[in-house]
Biotite code that builds the C-alpha atoms (Angstrom):
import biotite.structure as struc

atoms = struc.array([
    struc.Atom([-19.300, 7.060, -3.047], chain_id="A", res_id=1, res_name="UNK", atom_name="CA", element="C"),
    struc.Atom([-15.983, 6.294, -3.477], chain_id="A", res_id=2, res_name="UNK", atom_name="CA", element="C"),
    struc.Atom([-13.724, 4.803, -1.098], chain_id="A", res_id=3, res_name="UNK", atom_name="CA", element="C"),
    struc.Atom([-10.083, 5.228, -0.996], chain_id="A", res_id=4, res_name="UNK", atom_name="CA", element="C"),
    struc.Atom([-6.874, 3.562, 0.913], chain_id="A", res_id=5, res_name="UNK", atom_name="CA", element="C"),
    struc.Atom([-3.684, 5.973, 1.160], chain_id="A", res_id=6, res_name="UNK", atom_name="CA", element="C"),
    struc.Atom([-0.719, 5.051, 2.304], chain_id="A", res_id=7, res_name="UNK", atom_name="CA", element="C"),
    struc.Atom([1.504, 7.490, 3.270], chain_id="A", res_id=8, res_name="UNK", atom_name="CA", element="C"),
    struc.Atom([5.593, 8.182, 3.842], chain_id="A", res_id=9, res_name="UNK", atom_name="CA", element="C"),
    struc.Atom([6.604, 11.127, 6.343], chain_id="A", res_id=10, res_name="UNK", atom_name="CA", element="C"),
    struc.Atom([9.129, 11.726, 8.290], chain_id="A", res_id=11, res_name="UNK", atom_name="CA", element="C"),
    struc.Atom([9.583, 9.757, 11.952], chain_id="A", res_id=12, res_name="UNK", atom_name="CA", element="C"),
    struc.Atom([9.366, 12.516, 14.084], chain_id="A", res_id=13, res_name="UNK", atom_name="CA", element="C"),
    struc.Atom([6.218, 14.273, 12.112], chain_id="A", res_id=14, res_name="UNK", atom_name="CA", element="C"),
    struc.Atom([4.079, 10.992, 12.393], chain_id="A", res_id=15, res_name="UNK", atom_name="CA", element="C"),
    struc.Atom([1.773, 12.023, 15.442], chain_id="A", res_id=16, res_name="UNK", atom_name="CA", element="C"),
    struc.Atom([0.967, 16.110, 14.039], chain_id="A", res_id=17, res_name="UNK", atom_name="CA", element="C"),
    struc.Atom([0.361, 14.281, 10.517], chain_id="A", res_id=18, res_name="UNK", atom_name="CA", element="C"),
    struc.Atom([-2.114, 12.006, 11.972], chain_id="A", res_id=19, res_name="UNK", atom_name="CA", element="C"),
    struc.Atom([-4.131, 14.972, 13.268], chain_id="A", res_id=20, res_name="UNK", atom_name="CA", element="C"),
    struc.Atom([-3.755, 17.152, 10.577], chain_id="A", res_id=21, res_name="UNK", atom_name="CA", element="C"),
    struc.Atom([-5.136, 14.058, 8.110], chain_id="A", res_id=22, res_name="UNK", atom_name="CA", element="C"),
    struc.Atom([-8.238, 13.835, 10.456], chain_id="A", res_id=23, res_name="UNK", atom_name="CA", element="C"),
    struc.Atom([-9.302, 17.320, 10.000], chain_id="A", res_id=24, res_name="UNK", atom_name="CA", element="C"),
    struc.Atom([-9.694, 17.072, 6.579], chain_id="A", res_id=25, res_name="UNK", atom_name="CA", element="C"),
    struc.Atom([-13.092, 16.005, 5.790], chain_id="A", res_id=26, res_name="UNK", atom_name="CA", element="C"),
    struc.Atom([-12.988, 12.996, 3.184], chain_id="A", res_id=27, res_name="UNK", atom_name="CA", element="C"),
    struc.Atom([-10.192, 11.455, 5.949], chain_id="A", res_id=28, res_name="UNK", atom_name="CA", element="C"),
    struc.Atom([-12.882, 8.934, 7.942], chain_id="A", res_id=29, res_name="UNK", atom_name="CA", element="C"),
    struc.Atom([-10.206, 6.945, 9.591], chain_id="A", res_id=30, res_name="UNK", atom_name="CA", element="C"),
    struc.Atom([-5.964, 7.060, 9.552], chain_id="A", res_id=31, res_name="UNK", atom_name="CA", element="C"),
    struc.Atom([-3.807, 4.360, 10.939], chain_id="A", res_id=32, res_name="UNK", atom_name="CA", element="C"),
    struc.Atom([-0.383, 4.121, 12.326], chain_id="A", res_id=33, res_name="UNK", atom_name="CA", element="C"),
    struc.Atom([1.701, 1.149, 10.852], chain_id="A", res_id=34, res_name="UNK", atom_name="CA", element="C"),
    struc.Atom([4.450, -0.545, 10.370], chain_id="A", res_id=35, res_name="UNK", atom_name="CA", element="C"),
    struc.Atom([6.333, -1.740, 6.451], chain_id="A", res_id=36, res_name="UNK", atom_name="CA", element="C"),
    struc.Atom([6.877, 0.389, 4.182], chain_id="A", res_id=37, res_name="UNK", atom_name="CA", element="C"),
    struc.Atom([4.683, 3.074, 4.851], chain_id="A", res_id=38, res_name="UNK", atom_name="CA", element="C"),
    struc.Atom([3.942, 4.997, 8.002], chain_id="A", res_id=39, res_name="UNK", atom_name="CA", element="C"),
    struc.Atom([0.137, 5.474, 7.699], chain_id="A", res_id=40, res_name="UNK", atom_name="CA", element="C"),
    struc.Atom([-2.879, 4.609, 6.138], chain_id="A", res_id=41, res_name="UNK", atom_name="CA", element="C"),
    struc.Atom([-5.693, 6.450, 5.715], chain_id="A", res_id=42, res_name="UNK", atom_name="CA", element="C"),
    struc.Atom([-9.157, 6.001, 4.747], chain_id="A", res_id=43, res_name="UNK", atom_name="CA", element="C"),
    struc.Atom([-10.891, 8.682, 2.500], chain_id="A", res_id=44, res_name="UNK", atom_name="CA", element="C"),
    struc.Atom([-14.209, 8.564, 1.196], chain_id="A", res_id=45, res_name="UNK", atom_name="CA", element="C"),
    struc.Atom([-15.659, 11.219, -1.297], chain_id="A", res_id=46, res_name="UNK", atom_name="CA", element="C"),
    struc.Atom([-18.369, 11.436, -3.985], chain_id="A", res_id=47, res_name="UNK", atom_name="CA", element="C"),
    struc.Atom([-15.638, 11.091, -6.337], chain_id="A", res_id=48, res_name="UNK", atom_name="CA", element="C"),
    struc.Atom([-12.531, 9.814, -8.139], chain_id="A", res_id=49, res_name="UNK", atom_name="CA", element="C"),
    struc.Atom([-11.645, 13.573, -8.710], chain_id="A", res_id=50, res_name="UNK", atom_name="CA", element="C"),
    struc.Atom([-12.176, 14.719, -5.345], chain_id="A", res_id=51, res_name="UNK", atom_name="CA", element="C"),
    struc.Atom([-9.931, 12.126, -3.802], chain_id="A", res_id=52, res_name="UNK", atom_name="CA", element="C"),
    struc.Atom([-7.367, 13.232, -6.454], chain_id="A", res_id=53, res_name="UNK", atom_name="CA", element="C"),
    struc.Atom([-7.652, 16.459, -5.033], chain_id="A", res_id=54, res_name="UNK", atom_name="CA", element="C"),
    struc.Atom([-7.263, 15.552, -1.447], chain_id="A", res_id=55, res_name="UNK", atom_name="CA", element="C"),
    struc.Atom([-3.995, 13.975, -2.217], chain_id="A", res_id=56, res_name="UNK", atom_name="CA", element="C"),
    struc.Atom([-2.516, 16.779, -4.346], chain_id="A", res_id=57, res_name="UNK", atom_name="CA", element="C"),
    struc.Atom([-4.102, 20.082, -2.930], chain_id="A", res_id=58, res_name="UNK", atom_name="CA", element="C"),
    struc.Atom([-4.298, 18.775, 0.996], chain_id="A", res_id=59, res_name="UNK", atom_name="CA", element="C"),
    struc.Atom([-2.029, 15.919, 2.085], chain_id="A", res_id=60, res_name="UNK", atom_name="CA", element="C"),
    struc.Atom([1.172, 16.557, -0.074], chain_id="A", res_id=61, res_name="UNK", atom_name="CA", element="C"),
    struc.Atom([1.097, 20.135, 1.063], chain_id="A", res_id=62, res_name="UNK", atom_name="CA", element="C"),
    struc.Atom([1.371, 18.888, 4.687], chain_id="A", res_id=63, res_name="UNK", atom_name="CA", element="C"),
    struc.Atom([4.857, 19.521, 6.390], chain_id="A", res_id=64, res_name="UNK", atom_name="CA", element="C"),
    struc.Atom([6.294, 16.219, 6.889], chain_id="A", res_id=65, res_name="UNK", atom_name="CA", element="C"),
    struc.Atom([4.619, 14.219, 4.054], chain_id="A", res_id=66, res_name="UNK", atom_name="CA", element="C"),
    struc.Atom([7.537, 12.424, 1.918], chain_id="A", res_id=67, res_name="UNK", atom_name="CA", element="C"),
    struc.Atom([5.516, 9.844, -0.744], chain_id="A", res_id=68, res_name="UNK", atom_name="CA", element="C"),
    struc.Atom([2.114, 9.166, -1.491], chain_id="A", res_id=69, res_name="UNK", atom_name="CA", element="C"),
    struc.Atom([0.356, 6.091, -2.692], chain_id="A", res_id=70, res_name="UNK", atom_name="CA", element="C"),
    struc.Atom([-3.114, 5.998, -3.339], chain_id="A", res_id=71, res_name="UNK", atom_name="CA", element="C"),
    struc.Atom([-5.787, 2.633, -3.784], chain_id="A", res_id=72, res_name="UNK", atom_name="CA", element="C"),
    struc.Atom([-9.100, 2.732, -4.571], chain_id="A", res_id=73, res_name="UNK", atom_name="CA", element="C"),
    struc.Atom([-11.760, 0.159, -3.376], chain_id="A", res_id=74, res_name="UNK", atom_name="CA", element="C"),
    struc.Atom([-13.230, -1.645, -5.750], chain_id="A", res_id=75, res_name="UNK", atom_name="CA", element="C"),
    struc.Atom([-15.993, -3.345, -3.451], chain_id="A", res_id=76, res_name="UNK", atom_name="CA", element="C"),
    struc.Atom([-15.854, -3.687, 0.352], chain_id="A", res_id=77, res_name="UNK", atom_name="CA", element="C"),
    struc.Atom([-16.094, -7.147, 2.846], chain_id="A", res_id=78, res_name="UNK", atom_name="CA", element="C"),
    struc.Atom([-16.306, -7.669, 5.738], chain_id="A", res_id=79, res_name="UNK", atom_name="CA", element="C"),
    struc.Atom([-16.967, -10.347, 8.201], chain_id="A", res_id=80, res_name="UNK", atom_name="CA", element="C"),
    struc.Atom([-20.384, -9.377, 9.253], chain_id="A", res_id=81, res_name="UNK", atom_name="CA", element="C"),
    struc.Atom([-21.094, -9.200, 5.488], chain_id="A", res_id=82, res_name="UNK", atom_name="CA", element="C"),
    struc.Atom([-19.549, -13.207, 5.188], chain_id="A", res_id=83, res_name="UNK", atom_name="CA", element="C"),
    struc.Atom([-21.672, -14.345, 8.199], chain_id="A", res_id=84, res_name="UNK", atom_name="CA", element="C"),
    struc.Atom([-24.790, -13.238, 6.487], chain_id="A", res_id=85, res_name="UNK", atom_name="CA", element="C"),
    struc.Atom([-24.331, -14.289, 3.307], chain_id="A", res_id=86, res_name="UNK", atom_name="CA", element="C"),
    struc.Atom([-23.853, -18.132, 5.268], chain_id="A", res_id=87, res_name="UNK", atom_name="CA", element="C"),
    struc.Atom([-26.455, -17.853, 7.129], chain_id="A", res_id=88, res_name="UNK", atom_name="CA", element="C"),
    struc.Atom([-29.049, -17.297, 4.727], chain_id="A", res_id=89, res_name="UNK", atom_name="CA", element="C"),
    struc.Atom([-32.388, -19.966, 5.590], chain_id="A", res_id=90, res_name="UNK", atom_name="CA", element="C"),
    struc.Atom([-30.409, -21.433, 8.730], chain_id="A", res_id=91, res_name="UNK", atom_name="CA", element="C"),
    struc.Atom([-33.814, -19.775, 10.513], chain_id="A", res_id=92, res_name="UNK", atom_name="CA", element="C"),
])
C-alpha cells in the first residue's frame, strides 16, 4: 500500500467544492483545510506509486479551481499509539 500526502493550491473561493470533490475520489481517505502555503492536504492511499501518479494528473488537476500540486510519499508511518507501545514493552 502506498500512502501519499498532497498538498494542494486552489483558488479562495473554490476551497469548500474542492474539498468534496477530493473526497469522492476513491484513493482520497482524508483532506484537510489549512493554513501556509497551501490550502489543503490530502491523504491518498493506493496499491501503487503509479496509481497515485494518476490521481494527481488524470483526477485532481482536472478539478476546476486546482492551481499547484505537490505530492509526498510516506516512507513509514508513527504515531503515538505506535510510541506508547513500543515503551511499554515488559512494564506488565
Amino acid at each position: 500500500m502506498t500512502t501519499a500526502i498532497i498538498l494542494i493550491k486552489c483558488t479562495s473561493m473554490k476551497i469548500e467544492a474542492i474539498s468534496q470533490a477530493l473526497l469522492e475520489l476513491t484513493p482520497i481517505q482524508q483532506v484537510y483545510s489549512v493554513a501556509g502555503s497551501y490550502d489543503l492536504v490530502a491523504i491518498a492511499e493506493a496499491g501503487s506509486n503509479e496509481q497515485i501518479a494518476q490521481l494527481v494528473t488524470a483526477n485532481i488537476h482536472k478539478l476546476h479551481g486546482i492551481q499547484d500540486t505537490d505530492t509526498m510519499f510516506a516512507f513509514a508511518s508513527h504515531s503515538q499509539k505506535d510510541m506508547e507501545s513500543m515503551f511499554d514493552m515488559g512494564n506488565d
